[in-house]
Structures are given as structure tokens and as C-alpha cells.
Steps between C-alpha positions, in 0.01 A plus 500: 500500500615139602876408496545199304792417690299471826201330332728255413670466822191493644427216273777304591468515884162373506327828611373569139270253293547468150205653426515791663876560399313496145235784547785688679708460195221574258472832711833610487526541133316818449205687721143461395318885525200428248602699246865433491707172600860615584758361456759500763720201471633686149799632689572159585478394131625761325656727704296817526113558596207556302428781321204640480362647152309776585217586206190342513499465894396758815669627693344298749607199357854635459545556824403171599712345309756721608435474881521157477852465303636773757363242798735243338783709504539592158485820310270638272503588109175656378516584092278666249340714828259785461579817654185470714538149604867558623383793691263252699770266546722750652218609711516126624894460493631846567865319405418435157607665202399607206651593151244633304664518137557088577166448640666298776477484850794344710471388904828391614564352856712298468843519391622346165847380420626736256632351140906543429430538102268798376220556249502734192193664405485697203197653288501640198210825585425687737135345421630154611598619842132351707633146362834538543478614880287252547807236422725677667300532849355154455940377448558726815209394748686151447830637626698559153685822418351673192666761286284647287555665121242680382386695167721289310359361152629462200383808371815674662725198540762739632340501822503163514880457447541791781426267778592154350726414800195515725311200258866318449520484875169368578405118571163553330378746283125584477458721143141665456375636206204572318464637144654209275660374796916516393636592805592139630636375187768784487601437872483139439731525287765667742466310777579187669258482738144392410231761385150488632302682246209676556232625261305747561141664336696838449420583106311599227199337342702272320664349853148341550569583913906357526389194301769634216775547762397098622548381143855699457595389798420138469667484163800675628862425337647526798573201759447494824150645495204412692151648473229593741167618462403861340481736815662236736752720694447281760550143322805642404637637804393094678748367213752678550495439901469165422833493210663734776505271813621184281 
């Protein structure tokens, strides 16, 4: 990919016409494979690369995308990855790895600078866990530390109150929860730091697939609560990054 700094350079010795400085340009902004346009100059922007969403695409086409991002320097989050599909990648990149309750496949090469503050993650089932790991590794391929508080709803709040000092000393805390969703408004109410709910389509009928736990949570008491998408362990886990590095 072009360096912008040399185009310009280039540009303002003489050895580079306008024109061609502009097609170079146009070029470095992302990488054209037919089925996919990448875009690599999102590091630049925003501080971390692409990431690829893995259902509805091959494997072929994820590892394009993938093998191009890695040619750039830059390190590689696949999410919501079949089984099968991450077994082909890893037949490709035999450095990649895969966490199969996630559905997320990680290529690291290159060394990230490692947050000062941590993350909290806490769910309130067991059942919640493929979401909730799916912040967590999604906070950690970004470089943050993540603890990690698990099984903890508010149908036993004593568990909850066990481990508070591990949500009171977090930057960010991600709460998941399906059911009715009550989890986040209980911790956001303890905490300083801002909450990152997440709903998720754990429940009965009558949770019409998390959209019950979206409602509670959206119409939370509590402040300091933000909302992401039903299921979006990985929305989640960007926010918090994000919130972490300020």
C-alpha cells in the first residue's frame, strides 16, 4: 500500500504529477479483491484494523481479507466463525486461534500496547457465557486486561456482592444478561465507572429472543448505561476498548 507521506513528497519534488499522486491516494485507502474492499487506512483513523464479521462469507473470502490486513501489518479479528470455516483458516494460518464457545478467531503479529485500566465482565448465566467471551476476547485482542465475573444474576445477588471489588475496580464494566435483562441496572447502580449493557436472546417465550432484556435495559434506572445490540459481545467489548484508552 502507498505511503501518503511519500506520495506527497513525491508531489512536492516534482517527481510525482498530481494526478497520479491522486490514483495512488485513492489506492491506499482500502484493497480492491472483488468481493471485499478492505480497508486498511482504519488503523490510521481509528486506531485499530478491520474486523472481519465472519457469517455469511467463505472461508475463501475470509482469508483474503485476512491475508491482506496481515500484509499491512495489522492483526486479525474474525467473529461469529463456524467451527468448519476456522478449521480452514487455520489450515491457511497455522498461528491463528480459535475460541470456539466465542466463535472468534484471533491472528496476532504484531504487538499491541497494553491498556493501564482494566475491563469488568460479568454475566448473569452460565447460558450467557458465548456472548460474554466474546466481549471479553474481543476487549483483550485490543490489548485491555479483562477480569471476568461470571454466573452472577440477580437471581442469587449474593454472588454478585462476593466479588464486587473486582466491578468497583474496573474502568468499564460490560454486564450481560438475558432473561428480563436486570443484571446491569443492579451493577449500575454500584459503580462509578460506566456500564456497557448487553442483552442477550437467553429466555423463555415471553423474551421474544433478548428483545425483553433490550427493553429493560434501555429503560434502566440506573445512570451511566449504554446499550448494544442483542447478542453483541463483540460491540460491547469495541466500547469498552474504546472508553478504556480515553
Amino acid at each position: 500500500m502507498p505511503d501518503t507521506e511519500v506520495i506527497l513528497r513525491a508531489v512536492q519534488s516534482g517527481e510525482l504529477e498530481v494526478s497520479e499522486a491522486i490514483e495512488q491516494l485513492r489506492q491506499a485507502s482500502f484493497i480492491n479483491l472483488g468481493h471485499s474492499r478492505v480497508d486498511t487506512d482504519r488503523m490510521r483513523r481509528k486506531g485499530t484494523s478491520e474486523v472481519i464479521f465472519g457469517e455469511g462469507k467463505t472461508a475463501e473470502q475470509i482469508s483474503a481479507i485476512s491475508g491482506s490486513l496481515l500484509e499491512q501489518s495489522q492483526n486479525v479479528l474474525v467473529t461469529r466463525l463456524a467451527s468448519e470455516k476456522a478449521d480452514q483458516l487455520q489450515k491457511k494460518f497455522p498461528d491463528a486461534n480459535y475460541h470456539e464457545q466465542a466463535r472468534i478467531l484471533t491472528i496476532q503479529r504484531q504487538a499491541v500496547t497494553p491498556a493501564v485500566t482494566r475491563i469488568a465482565v460479568a454475566c448473569a448465566g452460565t447460558s450467557d457465557l458465548p456472548v460474554a467471551e466474546e466481549a471479553r476476547l474481543t476487549a483483550e485482542f485490543f490489548g485491555n486486561p479483562v477480569d471476568t465475573l461470571y454466573d452472577a444474576g440477580v437471581a442469587g445477588l449474593h454472588r454478585l456482592m462476593a466479588d464486587i471489588d473486582l466491578l468497583l475496580d474496573a474502568r468499564v464494566v460490560i454486564a450481560v444478561a438475558g432473561m428480563e435483562g436486570a443484571l446491569p441496572s443492579v451493577i449500575g447502580g454500584l459503580v462509578k465507572a460506566p456500564v456497557i449493557a448487553v442483552p442477550t436472546s437467553v429466555g423463555y417465550g415471553a423474551s421474544f429472543g433478548g428483545v425483553a432484556a433490550l427493553l429493560g435495559m434501555l429503560n434502566s434506572c440506573a445512570s451511566g448505561i449504554s446499550v448494544v445490540n442483542i447478542d453483541n459481545g463483540f460491540g460491547a467489548g469495541f466500547l469498552a476498548n474504546t472508553i478504556n484508552r480515553l
